[in-house]
C-alpha positions as a Python dict, from the first residue, in 0.01 Angstrom:
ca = {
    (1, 'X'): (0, 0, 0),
    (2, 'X'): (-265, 164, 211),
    (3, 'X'): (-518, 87, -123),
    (4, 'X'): (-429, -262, -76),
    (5, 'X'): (-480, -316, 304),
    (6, 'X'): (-772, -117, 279),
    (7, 'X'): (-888, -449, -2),
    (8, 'X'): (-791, -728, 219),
    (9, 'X'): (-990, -623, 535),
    (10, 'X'): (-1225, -626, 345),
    (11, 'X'): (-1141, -935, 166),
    (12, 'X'): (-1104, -1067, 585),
    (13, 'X'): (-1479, -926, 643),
    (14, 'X'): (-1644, -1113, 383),
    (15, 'X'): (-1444, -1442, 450),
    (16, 'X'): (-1582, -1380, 827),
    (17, 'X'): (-1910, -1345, 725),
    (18, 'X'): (-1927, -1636, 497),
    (19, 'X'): (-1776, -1900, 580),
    (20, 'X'): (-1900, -2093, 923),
    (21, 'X'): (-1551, -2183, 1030),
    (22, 'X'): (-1375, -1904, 967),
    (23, 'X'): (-985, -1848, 1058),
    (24, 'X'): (-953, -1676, 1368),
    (25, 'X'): (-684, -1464, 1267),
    (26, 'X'): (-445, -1343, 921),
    (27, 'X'): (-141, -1226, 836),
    (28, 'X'): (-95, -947, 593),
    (29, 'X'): (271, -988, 393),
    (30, 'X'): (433, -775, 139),
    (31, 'X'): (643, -896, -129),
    (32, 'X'): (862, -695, -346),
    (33, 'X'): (1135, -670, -478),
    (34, 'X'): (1360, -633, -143),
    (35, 'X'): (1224, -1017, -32),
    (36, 'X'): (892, -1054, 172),
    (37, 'X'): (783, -873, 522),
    (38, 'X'): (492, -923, 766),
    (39, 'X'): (314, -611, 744),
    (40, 'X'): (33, -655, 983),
    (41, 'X'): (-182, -890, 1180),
    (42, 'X'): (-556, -915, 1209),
    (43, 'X'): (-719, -1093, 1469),
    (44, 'X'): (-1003, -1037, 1552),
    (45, 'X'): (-1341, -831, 1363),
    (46, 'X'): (-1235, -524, 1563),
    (47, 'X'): (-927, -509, 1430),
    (48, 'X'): (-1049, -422, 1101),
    (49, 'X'): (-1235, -67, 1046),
    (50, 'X'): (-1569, -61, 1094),
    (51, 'X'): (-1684, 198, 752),
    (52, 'X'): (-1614, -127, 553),
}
Protein backbone atom coordinates (compact mmCIF):
# COMPACT_ATOMS: atom_id res chain seq x y z
CA UNK A 1 0.00 0.00 0.00
CA UNK A 2 2.73 2.39 1.02
CA UNK A 3 4.30 1.56 -2.86
CA UNK A 4 1.12 2.77 -4.11
CA UNK A 5 0.62 6.09 -2.19
CA UNK A 6 4.07 6.72 -2.64
CA UNK A 7 2.80 6.54 -6.97
CA UNK A 8 -0.15 8.73 -6.63
CA UNK A 9 1.59 11.76 -4.95
CA UNK A 10 3.39 11.64 -7.37
CA UNK A 11 0.80 11.04 -9.89
CA UNK A 12 -0.91 14.47 -7.73
CA UNK A 13 2.59 16.39 -8.39
CA UNK A 14 2.67 16.07 -11.98
CA UNK A 15 -1.14 16.75 -12.44
CA UNK A 16 -0.22 20.08 -10.30
CA UNK A 17 2.39 20.95 -12.38
CA UNK A 18 0.69 20.46 -15.63
CA UNK A 19 -2.35 21.28 -15.86
CA UNK A 20 -3.32 25.26 -15.33
CA UNK A 21 -6.47 24.51 -13.43
CA UNK A 22 -5.58 22.01 -11.38
CA UNK A 23 -7.94 20.36 -8.54
CA UNK A 24 -7.30 21.84 -5.36
CA UNK A 25 -7.47 18.81 -3.49
CA UNK A 26 -7.80 14.47 -3.88
CA UNK A 27 -8.91 11.73 -2.26
CA UNK A 28 -6.92 8.59 -2.02
CA UNK A 29 -9.47 5.27 -1.76
CA UNK A 30 -8.71 1.67 -1.41
CA UNK A 31 -10.69 -1.00 -2.83
CA UNK A 32 -10.47 -4.58 -2.01
CA UNK A 33 -11.99 -7.15 -1.39
CA UNK A 34 -13.66 -6.01 2.13
CA UNK A 35 -15.64 -2.97 -0.02
CA UNK A 36 -13.89 0.50 -0.53
CA UNK A 37 -12.27 3.01 2.26
CA UNK A 38 -10.95 6.60 2.13
CA UNK A 39 -7.46 6.20 2.91
CA UNK A 40 -6.16 9.68 2.84
CA UNK A 41 -6.63 13.22 1.71
CA UNK A 42 -4.31 15.56 -0.08
CA UNK A 43 -4.79 19.07 -0.20
CA UNK A 44 -2.56 21.02 -0.74
CA UNK A 45 1.46 20.65 -2.45
CA UNK A 46 2.71 20.39 1.14
CA UNK A 47 0.89 17.67 1.87
CA UNK A 48 2.74 15.54 -0.38
CA UNK A 49 6.65 14.77 0.38
CA UNK A 50 8.89 16.92 -0.92
CA UNK A 51 11.97 14.00 -2.24
CA UNK A 52 9.39 13.38 -5.06
Amino acid sequence: VEEAIDLVDKCILEIRSRLVVAPPNFVIKIVDKDGAREYAWRESVKDTPASA
